[in-house]
N, C-alpha and C positions, 0 to 999 in steps of 0.2 A: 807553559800553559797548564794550567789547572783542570781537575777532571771534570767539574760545572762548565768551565768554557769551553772545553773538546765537546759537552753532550749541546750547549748553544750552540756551536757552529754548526754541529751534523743536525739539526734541526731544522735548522735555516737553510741550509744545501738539500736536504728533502723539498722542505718549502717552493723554495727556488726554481728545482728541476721540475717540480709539481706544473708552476707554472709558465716555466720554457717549453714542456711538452703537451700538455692541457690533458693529461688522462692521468686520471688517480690508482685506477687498476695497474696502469703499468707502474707508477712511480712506489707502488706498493710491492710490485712483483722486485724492483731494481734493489730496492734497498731494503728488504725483509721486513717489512712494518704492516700488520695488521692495520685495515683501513679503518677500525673503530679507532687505534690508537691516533691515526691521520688524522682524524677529524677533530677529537680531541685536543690536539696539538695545536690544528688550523683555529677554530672557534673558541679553545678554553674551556675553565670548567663553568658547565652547566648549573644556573643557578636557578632553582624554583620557585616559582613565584607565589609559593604559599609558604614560603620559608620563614619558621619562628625566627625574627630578629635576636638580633645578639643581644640589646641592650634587655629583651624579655628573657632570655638565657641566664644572663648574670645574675639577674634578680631571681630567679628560680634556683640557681644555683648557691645562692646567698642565706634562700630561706632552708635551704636543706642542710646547706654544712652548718651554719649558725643554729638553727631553733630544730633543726631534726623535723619538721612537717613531712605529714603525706601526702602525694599528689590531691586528695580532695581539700586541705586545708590550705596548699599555694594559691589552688584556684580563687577560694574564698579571699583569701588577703590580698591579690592580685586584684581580683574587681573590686572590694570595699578602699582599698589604700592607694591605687595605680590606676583604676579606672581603665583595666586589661581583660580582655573576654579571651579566656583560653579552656580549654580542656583536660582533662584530669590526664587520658590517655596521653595530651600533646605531652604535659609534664613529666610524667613517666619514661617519658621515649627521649625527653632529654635526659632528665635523672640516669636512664642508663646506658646514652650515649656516654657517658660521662665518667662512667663507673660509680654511681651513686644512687643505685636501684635498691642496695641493701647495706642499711645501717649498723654500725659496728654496736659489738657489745649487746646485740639485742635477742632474744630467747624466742623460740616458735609460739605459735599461737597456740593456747588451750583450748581442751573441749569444753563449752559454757554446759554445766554440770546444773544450775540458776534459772528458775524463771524470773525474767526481765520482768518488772514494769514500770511505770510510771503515773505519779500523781497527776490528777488535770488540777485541784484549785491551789492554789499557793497558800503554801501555810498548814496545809496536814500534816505533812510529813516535815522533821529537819533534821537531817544526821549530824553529827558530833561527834568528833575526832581529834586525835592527836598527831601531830608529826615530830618525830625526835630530826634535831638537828646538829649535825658537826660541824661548826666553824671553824674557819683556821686564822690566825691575826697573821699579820706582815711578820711576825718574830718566829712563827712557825707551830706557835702552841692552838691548841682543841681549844674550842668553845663551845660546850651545849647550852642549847638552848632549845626552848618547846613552840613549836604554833598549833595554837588552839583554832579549828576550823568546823563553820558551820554553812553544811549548803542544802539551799531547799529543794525539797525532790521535783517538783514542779517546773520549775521555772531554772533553776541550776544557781540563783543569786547565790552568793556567799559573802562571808565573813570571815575575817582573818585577823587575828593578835600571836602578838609572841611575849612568851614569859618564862622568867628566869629559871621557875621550879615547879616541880608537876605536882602540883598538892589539889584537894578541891575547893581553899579556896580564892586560887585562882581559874579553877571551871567556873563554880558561881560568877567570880566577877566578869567573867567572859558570855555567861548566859544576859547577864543584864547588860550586856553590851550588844548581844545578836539582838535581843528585844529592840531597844533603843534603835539599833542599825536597820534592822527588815523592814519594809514599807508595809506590812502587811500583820494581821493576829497568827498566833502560832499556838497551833493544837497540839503537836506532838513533838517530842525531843525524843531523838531515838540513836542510841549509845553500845559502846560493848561492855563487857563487865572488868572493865578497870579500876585500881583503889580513887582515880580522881571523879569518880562517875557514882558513890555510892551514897553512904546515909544523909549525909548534908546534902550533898548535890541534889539528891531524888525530891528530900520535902523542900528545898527553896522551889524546884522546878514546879510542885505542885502548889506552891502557894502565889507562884506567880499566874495560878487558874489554866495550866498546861500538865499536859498528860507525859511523864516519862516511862519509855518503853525499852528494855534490855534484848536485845541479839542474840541467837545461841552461843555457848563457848563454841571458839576455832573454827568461827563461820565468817571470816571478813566479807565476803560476797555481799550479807546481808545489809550492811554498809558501803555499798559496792562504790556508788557515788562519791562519797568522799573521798575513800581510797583510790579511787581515778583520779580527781582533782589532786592529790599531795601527788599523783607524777607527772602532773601537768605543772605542777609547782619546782619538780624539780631539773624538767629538760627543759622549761622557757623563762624561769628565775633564777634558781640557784645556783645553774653551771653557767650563769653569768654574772652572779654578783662577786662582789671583792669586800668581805664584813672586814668593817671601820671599826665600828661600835655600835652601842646598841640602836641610839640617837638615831643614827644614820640609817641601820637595818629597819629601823619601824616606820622613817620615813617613804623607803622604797620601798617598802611592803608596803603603806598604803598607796602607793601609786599603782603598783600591781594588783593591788584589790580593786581599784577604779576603774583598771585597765580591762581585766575580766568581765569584770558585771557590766562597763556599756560600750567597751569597743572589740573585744575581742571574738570572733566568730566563731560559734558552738554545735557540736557535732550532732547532738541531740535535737538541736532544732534547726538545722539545714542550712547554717553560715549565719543562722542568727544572733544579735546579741542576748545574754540572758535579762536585759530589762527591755528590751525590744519583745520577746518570748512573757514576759511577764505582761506587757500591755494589751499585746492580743489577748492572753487570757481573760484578764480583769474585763476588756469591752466586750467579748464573749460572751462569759456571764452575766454582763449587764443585759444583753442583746438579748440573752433566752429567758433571763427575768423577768422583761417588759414584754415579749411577747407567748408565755407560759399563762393559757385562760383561766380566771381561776375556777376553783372546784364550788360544785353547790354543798353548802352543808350540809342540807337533809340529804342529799343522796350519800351524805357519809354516818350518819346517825344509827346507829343502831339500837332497838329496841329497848336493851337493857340501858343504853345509855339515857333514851326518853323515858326509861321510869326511870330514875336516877335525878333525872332532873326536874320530874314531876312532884316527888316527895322531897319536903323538907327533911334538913341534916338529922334532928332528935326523932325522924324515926326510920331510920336505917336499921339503927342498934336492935328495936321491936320488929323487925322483919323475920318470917317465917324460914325455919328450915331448908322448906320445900322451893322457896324464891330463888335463892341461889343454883349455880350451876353443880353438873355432876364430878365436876372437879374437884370440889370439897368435899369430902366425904366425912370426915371425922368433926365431930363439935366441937373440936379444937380449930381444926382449921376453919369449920364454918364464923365461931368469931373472931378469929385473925381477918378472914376477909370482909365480913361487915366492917368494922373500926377502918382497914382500907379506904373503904368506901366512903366512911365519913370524911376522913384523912380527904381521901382526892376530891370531894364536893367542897369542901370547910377549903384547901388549898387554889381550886379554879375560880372559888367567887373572891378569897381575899386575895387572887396575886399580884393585882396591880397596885393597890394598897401598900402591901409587902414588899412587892421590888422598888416602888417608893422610897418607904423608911429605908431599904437597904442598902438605895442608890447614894442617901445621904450621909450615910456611914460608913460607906466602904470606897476605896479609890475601886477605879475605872478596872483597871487589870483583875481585879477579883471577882467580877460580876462575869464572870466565863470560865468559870472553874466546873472544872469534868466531876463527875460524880464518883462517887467510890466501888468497889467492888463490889460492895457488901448490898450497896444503893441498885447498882446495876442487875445485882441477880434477885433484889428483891422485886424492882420493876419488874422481870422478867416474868416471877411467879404469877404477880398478880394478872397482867397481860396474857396468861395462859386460862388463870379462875375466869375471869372477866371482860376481856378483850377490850381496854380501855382506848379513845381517843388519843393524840396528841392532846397536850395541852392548849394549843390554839382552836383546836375545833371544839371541844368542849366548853371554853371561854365565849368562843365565836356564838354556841348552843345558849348557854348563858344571857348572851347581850341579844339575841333573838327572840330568848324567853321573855326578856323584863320590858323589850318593847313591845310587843302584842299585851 
């Protein structure tokens, strides 16, 4: 007889005399068995009836050894994929039932040193980045290879190519791929000072009527975004892919890009997808445009502006000294700012004229090109002499005049 069988028998001979004598205290006195153990033994183990199933176990246990997630990303993929309502804490209490509370290989958290924020319209802000990558073939040799990625600080879309060689111009050709790919116009490209980020790159970016913006040196943070996506790229893609070739790699790179932008759940926007994240925005701002009352113009007209629009252009230039503001002091500056003046009255009456001719000469992408430096700090001057309108409320002053 085996020692499982000797501890069956005397289990059953407990049992037994349990219920020849009907007193549990004594058959606990007779044969040394604590009466929690009795009971146990009698009824079995005790199972609760809020008890995480098993088949929800595995799967949580699936998503941690495979994709490496955190208890709040199971939860998330659990309800969008399984249609499972669980809690981060249940997840947790299995993860380390399990021994699987802390992830190999992984570094403490830093102090955020960074103020955080974030864009609301899509299409301000778009970082641009590189990722260097090491392949390995079945024969056991390296393969580098580059992915060029672009994601928008709003909404988190992105964009993903890979290319054989880090030169700029394959940045370009990858800018006029993010163009092509965003559903949306794009103000800003903002980069670190890499050799594929520089002289070519800067003036296609600007000709494409977009603004490129450089990062300090040995500030990744400032690109922080992107730089969190290439390690998203690399614990939920790359420690699972097997490179073929290239053929193959760009394939499942594009299913990975598809997978991101409308099915994968996003920490920035609370299990959302980032084109789910992108539609609230968009009907958002649709929502506070239609209902945004609009402004009266006279109550934005300002004095200088009604005598401005009260004299004709040829005689600005004959206005006195004394007409102008205290801001000009020199006669030099006082005619830099009249000529201004004609400049901005001569520009609000002909610019619809103007963006006319210009609409028929120019493709669509160029007619949203940012102003220059030189432009921007000249406005600024004059906006300090004069305190000029937008160009819409003066146009608007315009079309107000010529109907009365």
């Amino acid at each position: 007889m085996t020692l499982d069988q000797r501890e069956i028998h005397r289990k059953k001979r407990i049992l037994e005399y349990a219920e020849r004598v009907g007193n549990i205290n004594k058959t606990c006195r007779y044969f040394g068995v604590a009466r929690s153990t009795f009971y146990l033994r009698r009824c079995g183990p005790h199972n609760h009836p809020n008890k995480t199933p098993d088949e929800v176990v595995e799967k949580i246990l699936h998503l941690r050894r495979t994709y490496h997630m955190g208890p709040i990303r199971i939860v998330w993929y659990l309800d969008r994929y399984h249609g499972i309502k669980t809690s981060d804490a249940t997840v947790y209490r299995v993860c380390k039932r399990h021994g699987l509370n802390r992830l190999p290989n992984r570094v403490g958290r830093r102090a955020v040193h960074t103020h955080r924020y974030e864009k609301q319209v899509p299409g301000h802000h778009v970082q641009v980045d590189v990722k260097f990558l090491t392949l390995k073939q079945k024969k056991g040799a390296s393969v580098r290879r580059y992915q060029y990625t672009a994601i928008d600080d709003a909404t988190r879309v992105r964009a993903l190519k890979i290319y054989r060689r880090h030169t700029q111009a394959n940045a370009i050709d990858f800018i006029n791929y993010v163009v092509d790919k965003f559903p949306f116009r794009i103000r800003t490209i903002r980069t670190d000072r890499g050799h594929e980020f520089q002289a070519l790159f800067h003036w296609h970016v600007a000709d494409l009527g977009m603004e490129h913006v450089y990062i300090k040196p040995r500030t990744p943070q400032l690109n922080g975004k992107v730089e969190r996506s290439h390690r998203t790229d690399k614990d939920e893609f790359y420690q699972l892919l097997t490179y073929r070739d290239d053929v193959d790699l760009n394939k499942k790179l594009l299913v990975w890009e598809r997978f991101y932008n409308f099915d994968r759940p996003h920490g920035a926007h609370g299990g959302k997808t980032p084109y789910e994240a992108l539609r609230e925005k968009l009907s958002f701002h649709c929502i506070q445009r239609q209902t945004t009352p609009p402004i009266p113009i006279g109550a934005l007209m300002s004095p200088l502006v009604r005598a401005l629009l009260k004299q004709p252009p040829h005689r600005l230039l004959s206005q006195p000294r004394s007409s102008l503001r205290n801001g000009a002091r020199s006669h030099r500056h006082c005619a830099r700012a009249r000529q201004r003046q004609v400049e901005l009255v001569h520009h609000v009456r002909d610019r619809p004229v103007l963006e006319q001719r210009h609409a028929e000469h120019q493709p669509h992408h160029l007619l949203c090109r940012q102003p220059s430096s030189s432009q921007r700090r000249r406005a600024c001057r004059t906006q300090r002499l004069f305190n000029p309108f937008p160009r819409e409320v003066l146009a608007k002053c315009i079309e107000l005049r010529r109907s009365t």
